[in-house]
C-alpha positions as CSV (number, residue, x, y, z in Angstrom):
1,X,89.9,26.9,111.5
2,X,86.0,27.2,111.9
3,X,85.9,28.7,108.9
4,X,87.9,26.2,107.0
5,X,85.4,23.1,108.5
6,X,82.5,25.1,107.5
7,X,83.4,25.7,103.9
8,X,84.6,22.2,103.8
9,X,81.2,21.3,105.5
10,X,79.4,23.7,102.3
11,X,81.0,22.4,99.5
12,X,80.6,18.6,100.7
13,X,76.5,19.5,100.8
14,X,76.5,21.2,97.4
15,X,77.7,18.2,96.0
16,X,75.6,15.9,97.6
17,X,72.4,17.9,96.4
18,X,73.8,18.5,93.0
19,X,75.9,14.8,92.0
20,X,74.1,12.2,94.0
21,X,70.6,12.9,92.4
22,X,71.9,12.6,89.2
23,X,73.9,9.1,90.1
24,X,70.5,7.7,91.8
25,X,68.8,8.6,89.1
26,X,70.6,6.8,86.0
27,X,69.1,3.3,84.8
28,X,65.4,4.6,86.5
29,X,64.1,4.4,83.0
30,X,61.3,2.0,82.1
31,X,61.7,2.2,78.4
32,X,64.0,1.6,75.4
33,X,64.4,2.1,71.8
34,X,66.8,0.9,69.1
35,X,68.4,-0.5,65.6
36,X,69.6,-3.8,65.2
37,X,71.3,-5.2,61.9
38,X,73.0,-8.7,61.2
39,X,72.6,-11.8,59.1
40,X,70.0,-13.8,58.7
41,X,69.1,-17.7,57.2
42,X,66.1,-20.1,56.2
43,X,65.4,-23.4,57.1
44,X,63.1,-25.2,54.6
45,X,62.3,-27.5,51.4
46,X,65.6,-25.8,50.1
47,X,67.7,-25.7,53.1
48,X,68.4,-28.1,56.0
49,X,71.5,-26.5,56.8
50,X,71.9,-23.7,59.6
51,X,73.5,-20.4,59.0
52,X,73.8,-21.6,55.2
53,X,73.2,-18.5,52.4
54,X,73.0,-15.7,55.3
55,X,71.7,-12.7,54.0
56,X,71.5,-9.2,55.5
57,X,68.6,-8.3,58.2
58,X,68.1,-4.9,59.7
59,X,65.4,-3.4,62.2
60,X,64.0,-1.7,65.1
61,X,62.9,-2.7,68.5
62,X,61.2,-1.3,71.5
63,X,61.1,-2.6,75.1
64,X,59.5,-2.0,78.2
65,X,60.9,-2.9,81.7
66,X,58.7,-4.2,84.4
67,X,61.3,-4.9,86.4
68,X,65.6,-5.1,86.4
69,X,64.5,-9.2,85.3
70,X,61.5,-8.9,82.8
71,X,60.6,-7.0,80.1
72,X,58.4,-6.8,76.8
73,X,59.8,-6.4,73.9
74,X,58.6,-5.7,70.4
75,X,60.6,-6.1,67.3
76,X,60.3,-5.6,63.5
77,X,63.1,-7.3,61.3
78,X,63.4,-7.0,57.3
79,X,65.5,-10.2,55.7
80,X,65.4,-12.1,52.8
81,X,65.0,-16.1,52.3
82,X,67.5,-17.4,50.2
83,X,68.7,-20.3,48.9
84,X,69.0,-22.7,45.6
85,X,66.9,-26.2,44.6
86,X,67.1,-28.3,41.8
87,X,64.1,-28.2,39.5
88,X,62.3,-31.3,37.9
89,X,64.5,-31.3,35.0
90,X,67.9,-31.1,36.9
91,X,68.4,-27.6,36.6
92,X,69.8,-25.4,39.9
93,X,67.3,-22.7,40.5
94,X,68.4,-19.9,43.0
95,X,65.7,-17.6,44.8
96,X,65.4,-14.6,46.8
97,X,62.3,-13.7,49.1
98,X,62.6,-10.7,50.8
99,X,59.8,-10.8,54.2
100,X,59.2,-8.3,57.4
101,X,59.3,-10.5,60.7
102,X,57.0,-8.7,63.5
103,X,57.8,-10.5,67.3
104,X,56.2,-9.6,70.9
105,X,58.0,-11.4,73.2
106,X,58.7,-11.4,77.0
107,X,62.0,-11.1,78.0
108,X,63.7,-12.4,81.1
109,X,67.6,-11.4,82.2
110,X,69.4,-13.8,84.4
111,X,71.0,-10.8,86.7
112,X,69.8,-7.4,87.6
113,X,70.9,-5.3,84.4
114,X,71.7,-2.0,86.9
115,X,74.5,0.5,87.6
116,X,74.3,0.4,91.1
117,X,77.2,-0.4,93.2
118,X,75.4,-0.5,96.3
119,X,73.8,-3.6,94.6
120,X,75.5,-7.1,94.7
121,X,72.8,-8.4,92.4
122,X,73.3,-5.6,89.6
123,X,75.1,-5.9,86.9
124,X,76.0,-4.0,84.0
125,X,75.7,-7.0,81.8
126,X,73.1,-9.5,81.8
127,X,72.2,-13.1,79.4
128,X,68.7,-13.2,78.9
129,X,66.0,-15.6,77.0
130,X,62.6,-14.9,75.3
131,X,60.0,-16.2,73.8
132,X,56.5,-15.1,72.3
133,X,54.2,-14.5,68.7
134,X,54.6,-12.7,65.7
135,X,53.7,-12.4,62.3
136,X,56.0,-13.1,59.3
137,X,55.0,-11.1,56.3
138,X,56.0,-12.1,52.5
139,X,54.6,-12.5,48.4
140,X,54.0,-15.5,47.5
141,X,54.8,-17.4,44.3
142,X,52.1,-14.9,42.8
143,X,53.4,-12.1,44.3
144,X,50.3,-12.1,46.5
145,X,51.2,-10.8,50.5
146,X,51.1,-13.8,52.7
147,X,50.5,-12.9,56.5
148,X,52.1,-16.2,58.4
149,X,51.7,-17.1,62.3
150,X,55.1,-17.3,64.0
151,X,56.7,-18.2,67.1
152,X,59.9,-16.5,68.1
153,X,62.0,-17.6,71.0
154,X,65.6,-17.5,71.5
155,X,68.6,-16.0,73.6
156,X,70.8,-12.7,73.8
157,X,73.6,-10.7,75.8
158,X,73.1,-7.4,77.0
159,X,75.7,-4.9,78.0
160,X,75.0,-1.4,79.9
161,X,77.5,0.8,78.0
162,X,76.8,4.0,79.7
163,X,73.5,5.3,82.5
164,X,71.7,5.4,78.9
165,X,72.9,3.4,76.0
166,X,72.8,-0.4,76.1
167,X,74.6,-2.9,73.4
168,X,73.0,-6.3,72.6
169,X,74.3,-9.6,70.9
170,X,70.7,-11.8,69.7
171,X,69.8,-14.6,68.3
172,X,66.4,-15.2,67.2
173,X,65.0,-18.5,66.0
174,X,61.3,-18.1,64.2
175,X,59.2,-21.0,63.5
176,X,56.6,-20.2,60.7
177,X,52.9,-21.6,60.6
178,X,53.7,-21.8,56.3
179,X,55.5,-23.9,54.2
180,X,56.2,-21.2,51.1
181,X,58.7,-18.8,52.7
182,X,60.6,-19.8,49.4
183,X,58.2,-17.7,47.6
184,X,58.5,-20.6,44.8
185,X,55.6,-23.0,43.7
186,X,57.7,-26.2,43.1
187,X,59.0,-25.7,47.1
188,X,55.6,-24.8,48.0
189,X,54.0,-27.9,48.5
190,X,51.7,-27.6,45.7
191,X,50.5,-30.7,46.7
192,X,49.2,-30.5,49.8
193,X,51.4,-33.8,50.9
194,X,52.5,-32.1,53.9
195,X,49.2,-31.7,55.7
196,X,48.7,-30.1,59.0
197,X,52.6,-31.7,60.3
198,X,53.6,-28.6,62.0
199,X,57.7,-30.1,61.5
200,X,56.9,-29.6,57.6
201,X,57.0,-26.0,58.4
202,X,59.4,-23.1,57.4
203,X,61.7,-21.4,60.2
204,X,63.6,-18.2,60.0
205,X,66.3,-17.4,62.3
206,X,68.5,-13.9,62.7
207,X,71.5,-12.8,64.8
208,X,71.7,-9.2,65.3
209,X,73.9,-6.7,67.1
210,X,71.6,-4.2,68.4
211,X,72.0,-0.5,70.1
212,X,69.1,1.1,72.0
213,X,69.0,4.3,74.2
214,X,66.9,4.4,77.4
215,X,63.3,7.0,78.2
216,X,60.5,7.2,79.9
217,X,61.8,7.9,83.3
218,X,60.7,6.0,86.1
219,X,58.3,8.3,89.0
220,X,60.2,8.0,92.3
221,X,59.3,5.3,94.1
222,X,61.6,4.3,97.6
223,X,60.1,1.0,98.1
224,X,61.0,-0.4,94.7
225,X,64.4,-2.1,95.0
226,X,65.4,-0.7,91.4
């Protein structure tokens, strides 16, 4: 009978020292990496009309965790502005820009995105907001590379699908400091009527699905409460 309660003692110890690491240690890590891919649409000269000619976008994205709540994010995003205008002499004109969006933005999640069930506050799902600065890159109507100012912000769902891998649904609204997105002189204000009006600017907007896999393993640390 001794016996019995001392293996049953043994075995409960191995697996304490050899399962619960391992359960503490999932969703320690500060880092993640990823692909995205969706649609994507311009608002402009040409179009005034959301989610109108979508067109394929695709990238990469890398964030860092400060905490279960913030985060910085950088993303890179390759799309196409598309649309159709009619010309001076009546005639419907279609166009096709391709461009590479660049964003920094900081990231905040509205619950604790955590597996931890000892946690009320953790969640393996989260909605979260951002905002921040990019660049929007793009030829011009002379096939010159413009390099634009822009100011992404927007909103997103993130789901914990295992201790590593994380989904995420985003949509990303870009305003552009540049009024030729089109890539077209008629649409480019040749001009100059628009002046400085930052509303007589270009905006870019994507919605991606998004898969990223956690690194970077976070030191021990018992006082941090993730």
């Amino acid at each position: 009978m001794m016996f019995n309660k001392s293996l049953e003692r043994n075995v409960l110890v191995f697996l304490l020292i050899f399962f619960v690491p391992g359960i503490k240690a999932q969703d320690k890590y500060l880092a993640e990496i990823g692909v995205a891919a969706g649609n994507g649409f311009y608002l402009g000269d040409a179009n005034g009309q959301p989610f109108k000619n979508p067109t394929t976008v695709y990238g990469a994205t890398f964030r860092y965790r400060f905490n279960p709540r913030t985060a910085l994010r950088t993303e890179w995003n390759h799309g196409v502005a598309e649309g159709r205008y009619i010309n001076a002499t009546d005639e419907t004109v279609n166009f096709s820009n391709s461009l590479n969006a660049f964003d920094i933005c900081g990231e905040f999640n509205f619950f604790d995105l955590m597996q931890k069930p000892n946690n009320r506050n953790s969640k393996r799902y989260s909605t979260y907001v951002f905002a921040g600065l990019g660049t929007m890159i793009y030829p011009n109507d002379s096939s010159k590379t413009v390099t634009a100012l822009s100011i992404p912000f927007g909103v997103g769902f993130k789901y914990k699908v295992s201790s590593r891998f994380n989904v995420n649904l985003q949509w990303n609204m870009r305003w552009i400091d540049s009024d030729d997105l089109e890539g077209v002189n008629e649409l480019n204000n040749p001009h100059g009527l628009n002046g400085s009006n930052p509303f007589n600017k270009d905006f870019f907007s994507t919605i991606t699905l998004g898969i990223t896999f956690d690194f970077l393993k976070k030191p021990c640390d018992c006082k941090s409460k993730w």
